[in-house]
N, C-alpha and C positions, 0 to 999 in steps of 0.2 A: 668479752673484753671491751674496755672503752676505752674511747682517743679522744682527745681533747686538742685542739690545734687552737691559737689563740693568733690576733694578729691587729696590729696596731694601724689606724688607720687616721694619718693628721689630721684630713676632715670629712666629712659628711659628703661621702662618697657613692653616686648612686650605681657608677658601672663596678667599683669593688663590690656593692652588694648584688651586683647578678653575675660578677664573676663565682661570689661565696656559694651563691644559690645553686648555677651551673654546677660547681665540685659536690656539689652537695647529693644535685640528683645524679649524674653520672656516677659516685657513691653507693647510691642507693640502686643502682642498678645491677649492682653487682652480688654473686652467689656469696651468702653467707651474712651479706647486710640485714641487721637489726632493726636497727633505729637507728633518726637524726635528726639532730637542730642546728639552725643558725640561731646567734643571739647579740646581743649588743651589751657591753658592760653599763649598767646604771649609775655610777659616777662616773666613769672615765669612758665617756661615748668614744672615743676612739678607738677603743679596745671594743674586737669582735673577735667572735668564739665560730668555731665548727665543731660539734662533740658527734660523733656516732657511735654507734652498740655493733659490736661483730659476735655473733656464733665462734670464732674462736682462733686466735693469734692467726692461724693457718688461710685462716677465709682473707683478714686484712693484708696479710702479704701476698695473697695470689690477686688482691683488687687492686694492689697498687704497682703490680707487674704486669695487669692489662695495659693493650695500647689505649683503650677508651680512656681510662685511667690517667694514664701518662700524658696524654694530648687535654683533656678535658678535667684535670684536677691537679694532677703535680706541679704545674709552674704556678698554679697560688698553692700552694702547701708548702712548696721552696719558699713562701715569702712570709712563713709563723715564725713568729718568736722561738730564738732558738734553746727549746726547754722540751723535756721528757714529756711526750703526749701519748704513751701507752701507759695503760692501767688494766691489774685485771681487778672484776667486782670478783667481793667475798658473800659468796653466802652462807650463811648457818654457820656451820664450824670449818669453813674451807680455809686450809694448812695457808698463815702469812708467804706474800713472798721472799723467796727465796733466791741469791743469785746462782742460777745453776742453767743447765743447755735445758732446752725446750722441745718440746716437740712443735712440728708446723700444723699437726691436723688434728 
């Protein structure tokens, strides 16, 4: 699964960007983390991004119900753009989404 958190930032911010970095590895510390990047929008440098890769829906909710989590990533993730930042990737012929209950794990 990917997440995409996006966040708008008036200007050229150097502590939001080690606040973005901190979420970023605290993230990445966590069971089930894939991958991540920070990045900065190429037209509209105020827009910055956090995308990461989870192993699977289950792994992202149990990383963002740590307390590492909660102290060290959720009060900048409170502050994305308030837009749908879960996706799952398709691959080969995997079934489109569907609105139906999930599983966590």
């Amino acid at each position: 699964m990917l997440v995409v958190n996006r966040f708008r930032v008036p200007e050229d911010d150097a502590a939001f960007r080690e606040e973005l970095q901190a979420a970023h590895d605290v993230l990445a510390s966590m069971p089930g983390f894939e991958d991540g990047r920070v990045g900065r929008n190429l037209d509209e440098p105020e827009i910055w991004v956090l995308v990461t890769r989870w192993r699977d829906v289950g792994s992202y909710r149990r990383a963002l119900s740590s307390y590492d989590v909660k102290v060290g990533a959720v009060p900048l993730l409170s502050r994305a753009i308030d837009e749908p930042s879960a996706y799952e990737l398709l691959v080969g012929e995997t079934e489109l989404n569907r609105s139906r209950p999930r599983s966590v794990g």
